[in-house]
N, C-alpha and C positions, 0 to 999 in steps of 0.2 A: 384707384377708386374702388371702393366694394361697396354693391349697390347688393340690397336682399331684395329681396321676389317672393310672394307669393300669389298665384293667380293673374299675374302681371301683364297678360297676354294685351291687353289692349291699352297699356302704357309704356309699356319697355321697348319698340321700337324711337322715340321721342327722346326717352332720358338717353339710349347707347348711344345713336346717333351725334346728339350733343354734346355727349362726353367725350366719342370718338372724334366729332371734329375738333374739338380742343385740345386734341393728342392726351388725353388719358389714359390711359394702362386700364384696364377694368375688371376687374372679378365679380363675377357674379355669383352670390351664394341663395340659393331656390330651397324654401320648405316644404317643397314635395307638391309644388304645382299640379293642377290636375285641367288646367284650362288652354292647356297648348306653349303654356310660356317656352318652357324645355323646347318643343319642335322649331317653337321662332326665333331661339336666340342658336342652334342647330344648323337650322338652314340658313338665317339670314345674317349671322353672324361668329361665323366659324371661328375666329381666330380668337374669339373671347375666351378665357377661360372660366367656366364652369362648376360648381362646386355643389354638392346635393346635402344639402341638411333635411335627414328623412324625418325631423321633428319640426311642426312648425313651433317657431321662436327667433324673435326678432335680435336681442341680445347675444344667445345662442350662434345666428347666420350671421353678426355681425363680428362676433370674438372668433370664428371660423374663417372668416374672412380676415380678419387684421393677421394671425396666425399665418395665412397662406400670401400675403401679399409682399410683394418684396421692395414695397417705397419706402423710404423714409418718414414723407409727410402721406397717410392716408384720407381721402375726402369718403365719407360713409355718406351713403345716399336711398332717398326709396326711390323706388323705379318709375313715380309718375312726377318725377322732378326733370324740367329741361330748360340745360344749361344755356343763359343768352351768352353769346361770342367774347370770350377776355374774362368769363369770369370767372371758372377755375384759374388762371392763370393770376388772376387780381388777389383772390384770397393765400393762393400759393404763393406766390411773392410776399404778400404781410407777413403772413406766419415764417416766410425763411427768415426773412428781416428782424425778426422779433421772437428768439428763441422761449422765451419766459415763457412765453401764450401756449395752450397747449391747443386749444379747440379755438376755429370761428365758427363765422354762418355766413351765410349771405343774407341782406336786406331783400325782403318781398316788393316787389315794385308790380302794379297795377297798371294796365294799359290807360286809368287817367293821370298817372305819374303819381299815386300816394302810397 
């Protein structure tokens, strides 16, 4: 997974977390945060790999990331996205099953089910 950041500091605890419980791999590419993100993902998540794009740009942090990540299938993600439980694993599994497809998504679901 390569999630970009910029300023991310009070959503990127949420998205790691969920991607970490889902056993994601995760690279984080940052355009030069200046609101703490860098210190939180530092202390609270050390074993993430890290990547500094001192330009912001979202295209840019994201082809820097596909460049550095070593999955086969990559999920690209912003950092105030958090994952419910099975569903990286649900989108991952279609896409193996279905080489043709190059990109999903996932369906937004609302706490009234719409």
């Amino acid at each position: 997974m390569v999630v970009v950041t910029y300023n991310s500091a009070n959503d990127i605890r949420g998205c790691l977390r969920s991607a970490l419980a889902a056993g994601a791999e995760v690279l984080v590419v940052d355009n030069g945060s200046r609101d703490g993100t860098l210190s939180i993902l530092e202390s609270e998540f050390p074993d993430t790999q890290v990547l500094e794009n001192p330009l912001n740009g979202y295209a840019r942090a994201a082809n820097l990331g596909f460049r550095n990540s070593q999955q086969d299938l990559v999920v690209l993600s912003n950092a105030d996205v958090i994952y419910p439980a099975d569903s990286l694993e649900h989108m991952l599994d279609y896409m193996a099953a279905r080489p043709e497809i190059g990109v999903v998504g996932p369906q937004q679901v609302f706490e009234n089910g719409r």
